[in-house]
C-alpha positions as CSV (number, residue, x, y, z in Angstrom):
1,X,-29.2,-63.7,-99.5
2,X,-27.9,-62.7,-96.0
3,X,-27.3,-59.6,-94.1
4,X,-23.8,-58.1,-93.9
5,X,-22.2,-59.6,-90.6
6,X,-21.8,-57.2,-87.7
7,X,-18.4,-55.8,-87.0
8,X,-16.0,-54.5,-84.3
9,X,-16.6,-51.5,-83.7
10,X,-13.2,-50.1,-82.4
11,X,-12.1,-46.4,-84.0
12,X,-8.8,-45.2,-84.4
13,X,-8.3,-42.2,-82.3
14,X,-4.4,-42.2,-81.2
15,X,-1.4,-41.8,-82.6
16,X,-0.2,-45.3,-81.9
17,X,-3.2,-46.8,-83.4
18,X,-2.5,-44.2,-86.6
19,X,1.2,-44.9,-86.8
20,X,0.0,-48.8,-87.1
21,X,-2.8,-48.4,-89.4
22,X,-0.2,-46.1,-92.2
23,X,2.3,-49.3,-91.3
24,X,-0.7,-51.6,-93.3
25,X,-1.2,-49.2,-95.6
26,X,2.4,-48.6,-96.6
27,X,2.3,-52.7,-97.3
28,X,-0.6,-52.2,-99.8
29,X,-0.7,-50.9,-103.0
30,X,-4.6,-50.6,-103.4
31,X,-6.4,-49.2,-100.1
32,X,-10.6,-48.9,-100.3
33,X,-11.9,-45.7,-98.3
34,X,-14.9,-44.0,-97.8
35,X,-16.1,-40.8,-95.8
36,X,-19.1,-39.7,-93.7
37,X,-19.5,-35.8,-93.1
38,X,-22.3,-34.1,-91.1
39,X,-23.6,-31.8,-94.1
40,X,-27.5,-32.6,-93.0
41,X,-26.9,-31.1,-89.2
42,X,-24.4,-28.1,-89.8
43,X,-24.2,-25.3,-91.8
44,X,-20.3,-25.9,-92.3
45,X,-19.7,-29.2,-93.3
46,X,-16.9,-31.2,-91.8
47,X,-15.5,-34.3,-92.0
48,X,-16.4,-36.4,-89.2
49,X,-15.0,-39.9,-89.8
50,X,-12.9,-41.7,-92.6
51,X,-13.5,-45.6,-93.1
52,X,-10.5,-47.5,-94.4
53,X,-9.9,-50.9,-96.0
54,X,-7.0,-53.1,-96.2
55,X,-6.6,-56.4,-97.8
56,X,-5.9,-58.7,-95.1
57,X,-2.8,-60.0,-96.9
58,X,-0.8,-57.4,-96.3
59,X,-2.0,-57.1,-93.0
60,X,0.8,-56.7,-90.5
61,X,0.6,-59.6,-87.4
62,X,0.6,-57.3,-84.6
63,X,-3.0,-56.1,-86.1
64,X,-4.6,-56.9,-82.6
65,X,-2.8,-53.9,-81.3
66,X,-3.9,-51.3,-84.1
67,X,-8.0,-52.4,-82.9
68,X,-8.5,-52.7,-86.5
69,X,-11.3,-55.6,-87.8
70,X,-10.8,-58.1,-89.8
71,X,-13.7,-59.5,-91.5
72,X,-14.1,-61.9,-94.0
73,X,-15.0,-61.1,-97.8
74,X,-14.4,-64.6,-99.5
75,X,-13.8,-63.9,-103.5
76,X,-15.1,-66.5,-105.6
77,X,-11.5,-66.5,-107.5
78,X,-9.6,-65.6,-104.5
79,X,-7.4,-63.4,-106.1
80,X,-7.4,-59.8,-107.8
81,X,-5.8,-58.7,-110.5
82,X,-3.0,-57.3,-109.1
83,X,-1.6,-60.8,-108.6
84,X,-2.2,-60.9,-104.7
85,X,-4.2,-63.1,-102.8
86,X,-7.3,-61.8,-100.9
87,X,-9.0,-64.2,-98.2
88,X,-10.4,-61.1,-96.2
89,X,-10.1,-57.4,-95.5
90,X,-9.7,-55.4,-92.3
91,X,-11.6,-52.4,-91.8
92,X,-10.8,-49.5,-90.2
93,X,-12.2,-46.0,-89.0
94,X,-10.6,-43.5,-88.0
95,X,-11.8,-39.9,-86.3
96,X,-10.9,-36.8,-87.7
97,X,-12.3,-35.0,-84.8
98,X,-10.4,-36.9,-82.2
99,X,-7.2,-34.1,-82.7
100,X,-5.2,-36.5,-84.2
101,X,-2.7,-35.7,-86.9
102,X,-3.7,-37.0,-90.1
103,X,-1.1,-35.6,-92.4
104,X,0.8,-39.3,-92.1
105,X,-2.0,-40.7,-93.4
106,X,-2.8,-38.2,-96.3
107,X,0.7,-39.0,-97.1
108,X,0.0,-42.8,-96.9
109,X,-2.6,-42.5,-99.0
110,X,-1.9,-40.2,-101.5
111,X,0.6,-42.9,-103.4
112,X,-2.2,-45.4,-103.4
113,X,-4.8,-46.5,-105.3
114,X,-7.8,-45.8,-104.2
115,X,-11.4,-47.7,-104.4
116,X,-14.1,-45.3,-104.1
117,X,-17.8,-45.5,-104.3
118,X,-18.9,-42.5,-106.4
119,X,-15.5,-40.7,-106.0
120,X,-16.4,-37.2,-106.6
121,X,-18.0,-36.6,-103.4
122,X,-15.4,-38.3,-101.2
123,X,-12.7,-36.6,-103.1
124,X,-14.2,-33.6,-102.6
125,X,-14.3,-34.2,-98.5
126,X,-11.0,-35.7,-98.5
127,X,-9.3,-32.9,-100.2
128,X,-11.7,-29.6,-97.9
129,X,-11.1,-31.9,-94.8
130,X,-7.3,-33.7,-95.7
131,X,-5.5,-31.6,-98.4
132,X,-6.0,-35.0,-99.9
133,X,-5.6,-35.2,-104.0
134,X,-5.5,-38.9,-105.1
135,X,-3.1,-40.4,-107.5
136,X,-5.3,-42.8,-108.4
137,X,-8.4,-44.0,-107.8
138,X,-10.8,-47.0,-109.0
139,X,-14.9,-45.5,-108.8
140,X,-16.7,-48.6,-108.6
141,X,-19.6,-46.6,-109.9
142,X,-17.8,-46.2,-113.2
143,X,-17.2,-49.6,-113.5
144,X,-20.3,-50.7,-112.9
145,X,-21.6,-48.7,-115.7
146,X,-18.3,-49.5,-118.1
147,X,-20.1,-53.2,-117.8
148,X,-23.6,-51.9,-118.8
149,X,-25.0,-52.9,-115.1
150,X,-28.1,-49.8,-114.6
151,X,-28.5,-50.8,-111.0
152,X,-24.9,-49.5,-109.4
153,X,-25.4,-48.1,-105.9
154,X,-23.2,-49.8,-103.5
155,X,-26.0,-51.6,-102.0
156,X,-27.2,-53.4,-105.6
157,X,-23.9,-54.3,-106.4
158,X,-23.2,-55.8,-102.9
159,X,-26.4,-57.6,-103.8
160,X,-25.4,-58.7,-106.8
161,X,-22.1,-60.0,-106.3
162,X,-22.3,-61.0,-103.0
163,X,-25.8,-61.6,-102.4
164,X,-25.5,-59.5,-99.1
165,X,-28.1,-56.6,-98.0
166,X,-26.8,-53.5,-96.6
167,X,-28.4,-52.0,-94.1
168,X,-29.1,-48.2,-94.8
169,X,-31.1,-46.9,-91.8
170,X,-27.8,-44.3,-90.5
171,X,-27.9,-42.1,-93.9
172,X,-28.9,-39.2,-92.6
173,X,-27.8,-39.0,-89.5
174,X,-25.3,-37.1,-87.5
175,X,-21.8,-38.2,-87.9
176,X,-20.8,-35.0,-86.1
177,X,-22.1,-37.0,-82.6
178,X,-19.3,-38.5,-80.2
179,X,-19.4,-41.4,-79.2
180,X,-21.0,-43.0,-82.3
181,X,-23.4,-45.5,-81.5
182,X,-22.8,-49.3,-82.7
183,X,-25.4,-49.1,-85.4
184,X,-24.0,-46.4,-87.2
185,X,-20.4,-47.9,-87.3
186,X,-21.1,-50.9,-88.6
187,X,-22.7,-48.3,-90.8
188,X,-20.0,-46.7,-91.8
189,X,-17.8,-50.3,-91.7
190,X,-20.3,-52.0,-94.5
191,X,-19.3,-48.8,-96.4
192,X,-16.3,-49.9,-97.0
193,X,-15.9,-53.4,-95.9
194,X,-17.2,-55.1,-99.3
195,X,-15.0,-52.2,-101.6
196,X,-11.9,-54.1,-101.9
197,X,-13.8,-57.3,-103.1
198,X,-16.0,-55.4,-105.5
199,X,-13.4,-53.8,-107.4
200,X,-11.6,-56.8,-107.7
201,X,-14.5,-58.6,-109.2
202,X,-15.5,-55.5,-111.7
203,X,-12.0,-55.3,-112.7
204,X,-12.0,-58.6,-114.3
205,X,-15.4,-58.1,-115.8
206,X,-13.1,-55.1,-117.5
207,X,-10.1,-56.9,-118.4
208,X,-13.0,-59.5,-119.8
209,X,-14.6,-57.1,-122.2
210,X,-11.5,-54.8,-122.6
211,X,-12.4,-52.2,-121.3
212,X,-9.8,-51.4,-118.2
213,X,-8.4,-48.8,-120.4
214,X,-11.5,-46.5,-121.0
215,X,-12.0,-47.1,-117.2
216,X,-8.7,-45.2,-116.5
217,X,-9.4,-43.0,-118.7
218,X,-13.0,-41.5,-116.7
219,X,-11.3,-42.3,-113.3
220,X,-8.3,-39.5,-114.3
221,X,-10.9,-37.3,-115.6
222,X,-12.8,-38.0,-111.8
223,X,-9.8,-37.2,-110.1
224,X,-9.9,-34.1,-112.4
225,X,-12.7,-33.1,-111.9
226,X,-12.8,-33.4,-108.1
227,X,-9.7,-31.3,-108.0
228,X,-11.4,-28.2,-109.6
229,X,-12.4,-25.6,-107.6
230,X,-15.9,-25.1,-107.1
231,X,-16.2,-21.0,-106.1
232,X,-19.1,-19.0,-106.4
233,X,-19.2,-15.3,-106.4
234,X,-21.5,-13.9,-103.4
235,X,-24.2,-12.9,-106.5
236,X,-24.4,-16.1,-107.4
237,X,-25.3,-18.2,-104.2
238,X,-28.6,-16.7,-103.5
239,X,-29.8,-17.1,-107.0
240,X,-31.2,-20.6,-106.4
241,X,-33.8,-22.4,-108.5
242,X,-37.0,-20.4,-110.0
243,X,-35.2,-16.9,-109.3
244,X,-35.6,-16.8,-113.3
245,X,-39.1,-16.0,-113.8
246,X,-38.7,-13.1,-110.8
247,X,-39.2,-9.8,-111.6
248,X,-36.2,-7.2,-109.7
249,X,-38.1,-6.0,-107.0
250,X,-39.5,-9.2,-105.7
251,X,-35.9,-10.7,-106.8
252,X,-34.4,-7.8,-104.4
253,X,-36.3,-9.5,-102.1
254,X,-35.4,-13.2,-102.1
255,X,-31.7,-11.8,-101.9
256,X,-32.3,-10.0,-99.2
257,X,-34.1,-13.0,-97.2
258,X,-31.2,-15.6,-98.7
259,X,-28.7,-13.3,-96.5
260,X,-31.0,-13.7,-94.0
261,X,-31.1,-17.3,-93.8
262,X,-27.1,-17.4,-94.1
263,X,-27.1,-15.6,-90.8
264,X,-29.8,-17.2,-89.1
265,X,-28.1,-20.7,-90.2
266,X,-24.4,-20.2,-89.0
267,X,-26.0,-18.7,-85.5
268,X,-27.6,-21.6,-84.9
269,X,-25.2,-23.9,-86.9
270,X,-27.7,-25.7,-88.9
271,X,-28.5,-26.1,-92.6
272,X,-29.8,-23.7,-94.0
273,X,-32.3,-25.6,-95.1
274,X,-33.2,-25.9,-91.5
275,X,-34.3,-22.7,-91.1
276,X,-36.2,-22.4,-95.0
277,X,-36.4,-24.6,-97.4
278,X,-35.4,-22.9,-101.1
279,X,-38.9,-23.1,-102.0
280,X,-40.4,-21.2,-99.0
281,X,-37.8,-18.4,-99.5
282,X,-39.2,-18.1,-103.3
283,X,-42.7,-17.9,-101.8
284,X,-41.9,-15.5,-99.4
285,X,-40.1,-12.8,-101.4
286,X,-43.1,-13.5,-103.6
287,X,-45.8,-12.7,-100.6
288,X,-43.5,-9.9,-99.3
289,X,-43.4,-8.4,-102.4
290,X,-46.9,-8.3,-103.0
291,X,-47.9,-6.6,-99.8
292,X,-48.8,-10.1,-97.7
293,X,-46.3,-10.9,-94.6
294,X,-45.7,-15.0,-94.8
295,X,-45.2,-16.0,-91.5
296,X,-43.9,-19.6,-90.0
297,X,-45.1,-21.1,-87.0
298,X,-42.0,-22.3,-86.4
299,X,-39.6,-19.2,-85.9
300,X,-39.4,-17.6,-82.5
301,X,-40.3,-14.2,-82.1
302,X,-36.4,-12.8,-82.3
303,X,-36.3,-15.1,-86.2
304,X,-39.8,-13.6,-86.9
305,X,-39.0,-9.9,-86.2
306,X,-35.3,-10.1,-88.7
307,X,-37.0,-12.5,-91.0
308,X,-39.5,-9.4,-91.8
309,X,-37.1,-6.4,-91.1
310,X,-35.0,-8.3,-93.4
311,X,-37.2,-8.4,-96.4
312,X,-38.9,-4.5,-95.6
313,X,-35.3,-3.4,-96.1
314,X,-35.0,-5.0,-99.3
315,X,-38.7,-3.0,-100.2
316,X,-37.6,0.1,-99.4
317,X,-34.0,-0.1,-100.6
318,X,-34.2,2.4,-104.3
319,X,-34.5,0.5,-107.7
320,X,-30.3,0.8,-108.4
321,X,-29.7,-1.6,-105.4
322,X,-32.0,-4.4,-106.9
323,X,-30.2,-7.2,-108.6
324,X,-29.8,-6.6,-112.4
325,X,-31.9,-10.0,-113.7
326,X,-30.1,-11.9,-116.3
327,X,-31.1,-13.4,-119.5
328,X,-29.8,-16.6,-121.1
329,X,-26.5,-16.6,-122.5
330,X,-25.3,-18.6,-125.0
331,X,-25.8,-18.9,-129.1
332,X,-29.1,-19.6,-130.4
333,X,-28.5,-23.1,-131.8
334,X,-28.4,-22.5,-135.9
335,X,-29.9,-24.9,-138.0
336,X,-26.4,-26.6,-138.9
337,X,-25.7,-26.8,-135.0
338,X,-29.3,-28.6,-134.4
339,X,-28.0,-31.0,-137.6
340,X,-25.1,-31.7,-135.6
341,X,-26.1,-32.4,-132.4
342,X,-28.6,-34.7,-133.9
343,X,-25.8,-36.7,-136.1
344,X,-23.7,-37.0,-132.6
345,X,-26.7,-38.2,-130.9
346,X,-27.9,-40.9,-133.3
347,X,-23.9,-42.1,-133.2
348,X,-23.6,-42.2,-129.7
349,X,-27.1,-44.0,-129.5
350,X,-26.2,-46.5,-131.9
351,X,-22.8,-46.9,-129.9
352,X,-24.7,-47.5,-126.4
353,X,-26.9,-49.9,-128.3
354,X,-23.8,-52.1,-129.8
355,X,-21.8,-51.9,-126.1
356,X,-24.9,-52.3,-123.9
357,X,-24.6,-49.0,-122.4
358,X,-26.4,-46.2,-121.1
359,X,-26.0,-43.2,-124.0
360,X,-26.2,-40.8,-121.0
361,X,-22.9,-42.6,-119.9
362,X,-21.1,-41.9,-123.5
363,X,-22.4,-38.5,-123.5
364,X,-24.8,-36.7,-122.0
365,X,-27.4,-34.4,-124.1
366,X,-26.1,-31.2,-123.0
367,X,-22.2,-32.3,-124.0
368,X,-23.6,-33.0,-127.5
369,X,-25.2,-29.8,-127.8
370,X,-21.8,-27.8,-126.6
371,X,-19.8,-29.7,-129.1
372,X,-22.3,-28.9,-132.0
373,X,-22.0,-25.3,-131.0
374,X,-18.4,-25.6,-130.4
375,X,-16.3,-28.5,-131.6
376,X,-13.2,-27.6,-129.4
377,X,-15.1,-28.1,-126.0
378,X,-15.0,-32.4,-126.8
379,X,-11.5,-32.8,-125.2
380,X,-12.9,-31.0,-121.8
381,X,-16.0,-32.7,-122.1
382,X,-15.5,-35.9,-123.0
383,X,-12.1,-38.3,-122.8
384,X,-10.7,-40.0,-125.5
385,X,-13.2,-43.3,-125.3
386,X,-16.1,-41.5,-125.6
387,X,-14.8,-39.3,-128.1
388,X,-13.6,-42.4,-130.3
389,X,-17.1,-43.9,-130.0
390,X,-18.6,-40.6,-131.2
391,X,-16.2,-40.3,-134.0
392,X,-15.3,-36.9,-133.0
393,X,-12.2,-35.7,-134.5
């Protein structure tokens, strides 16, 4: 086993550099990617840098001048399955915070195939921070678990079919900061760099078993899924974990001190775990509500004194204001729905068994249970492979 190789550790932050980069991009037709956003030291998340890969093949001879890198993946079979010969891959980053105009390269990329490691997040960043909605898209993640493998983060598989170890010590840190330091790039470069490779090699592992086409099948649904908006109403964001089992006055409470935090966190730009975790908000409205002031060693005195005025206006605000505490919704599961779920699940287990899959990965638990309740919800639960599997009409 060896370490990944250091890189250069140039970044694409002209519109020179950009206009030769989409050039590359333009040649190939499968591009890896990844993203790195500063979600852990803000309190509105941004993308702060975007790590392209190209297959080397395609790469362009004036590549010197685009301050790209080119370093070397060596496949075992040397070529993918799109017919094209890979000896290496160049890797790119580029900054979205250096002002540059990046709708030439949404457009670039947008009629590409893209490898992605566990797509939905980057898609998600790609499409808040770009406008970016893929076309298509190969999740290594899926593959991995199309082949059975139970050990699928990008740094196991690099393992596995490269016997290389990734370096992980820049995960949480702050990709907001200009100029990045050297670790952190090649960072964000071993990210990417071994993407290209990877796919290649789990795409014929697919092709092997025949299984490319359930593949396509739950990378549409990915891209899908990504694309969906994910809105909640002002009610529902502050009705985090263990707000449940509050009664409405001490519920008033934690709304009240949620707001709070909201405030606090875009002042200061931060988290808002930063300021209180979720857990420490619960057992304040709790204390607050039971007469005893919680206080945080912590906050300054301006935090302390609108941390408390805060929660004393939510204890003195009449009964009508408090939140109205829900119950649970949904259909008490009948016995002919519990018979059902349980036929589904002793058919998908037997399925995962046969394949050597993970029966979370057919179908998870709470999927069964909505299509025993409701047999229409399978198509929006599940896609046609898993559906087949199940023998679900």
């Amino acid at each position: 086993m060896v370490l990944a190789r250091s890189a250069s550790h140039d970044v694409i932050a002209s519109e020179q550099q950009l206009a030769d980069l989409i050039r590359q991009i333009d040649a190939a037709d499968r591009i890896a990617l990844d993203t790195e956003a500063d979600s852990l030291h803000s309190y509105r998340e941004k993308l702060c840098l975007l790590q392209i890969s190209a297959p080397a093949g395609v790469i362009l001879s004036n590549v010197e001048g685009s301050r790209g890198t080119a370093s070397k993946v060596t496949l075992r079979d040397s070529s993918t399955s799109l017919g094209m010969t890979v000896d290496s891959v160049g890797d790119f980053i580029v900054d979205p915070l250096s002002n540059l105009d990046l709708e030439p390269l949404r457009c670039a990329l947008e009629s590409r195939e893209i490898v992605l490691h566990a797509a939905d997040y980057d898609l998600r960043m790609l499409r808040r921070g770009l406008n970016f909605k893929a076309s298509k898209i190969f999740d290594t993640v899926i593959a991995a678990r199309l082949l059975g493998i139970r050990e699928f983060s990008l740094g196991a598989l690099v393992k596995r079919f490269f016997d290389v170890e990734l370096h992980k010590h820049s995960q949480k840190a702050n990709w907001a900061l200009r100029p990045l330091p050297p670790r952190m790039l090649k960072y964000a470069l071993d990210d990417v760099h071994y993407l290209l490779a990877l796919a290649a090699r789990l795409e014929h592992e697919l092709e092997r078993v025949e299984r490319v086409d359930w593949f396509r099948q739950s990378c549409a649904r990915a891209i899908e899924s990504a694309s969906a908006a994910r809105e909640r109403t002002e009610d529902e964001n502050w009705r985090i974990a263990g707000v449940g089992a509050l009664d409405p006055k001490t519920a008033a409470v934690l709304r009240a001190l949620w707001q709070w935090r909201e405030t606090e966190a875009e002042l200061a730009d931060r988290p808002p775990f930063h300021i209180l975790h979720n857990r420490e908000l619960l057992e304040a409205a709790g204390n607050f509500a039971s007469g005893h002031v919680p206080d945080y060693k912590q906050f300054s005195a301006r935090r302390r004194r609108t941390f408390r005025e805060a929660a004393e206006m939510a204890l003195q605000s009449p009964q009508s204001d408090w939140p109205v505490m829900r119950r649970r919704s949904g259909i008490r599961p009948t016995p002919e729905m519990r018979q059902r779920a349980d036929e589904l699940r002793e058919r998908r287990d037997k399925a995962a068994v046969q394949l050597g899959l993970e029966a979370s990965f057919i179908a998870s638990r709470g999927s069964l249970e909505a299509i025993a309740a409701d047999p229409a919800r399978a198509t929006s639960l599940l896609v046609p492979w898993q559906r087949e599997l199940i023998r679900i009409d």
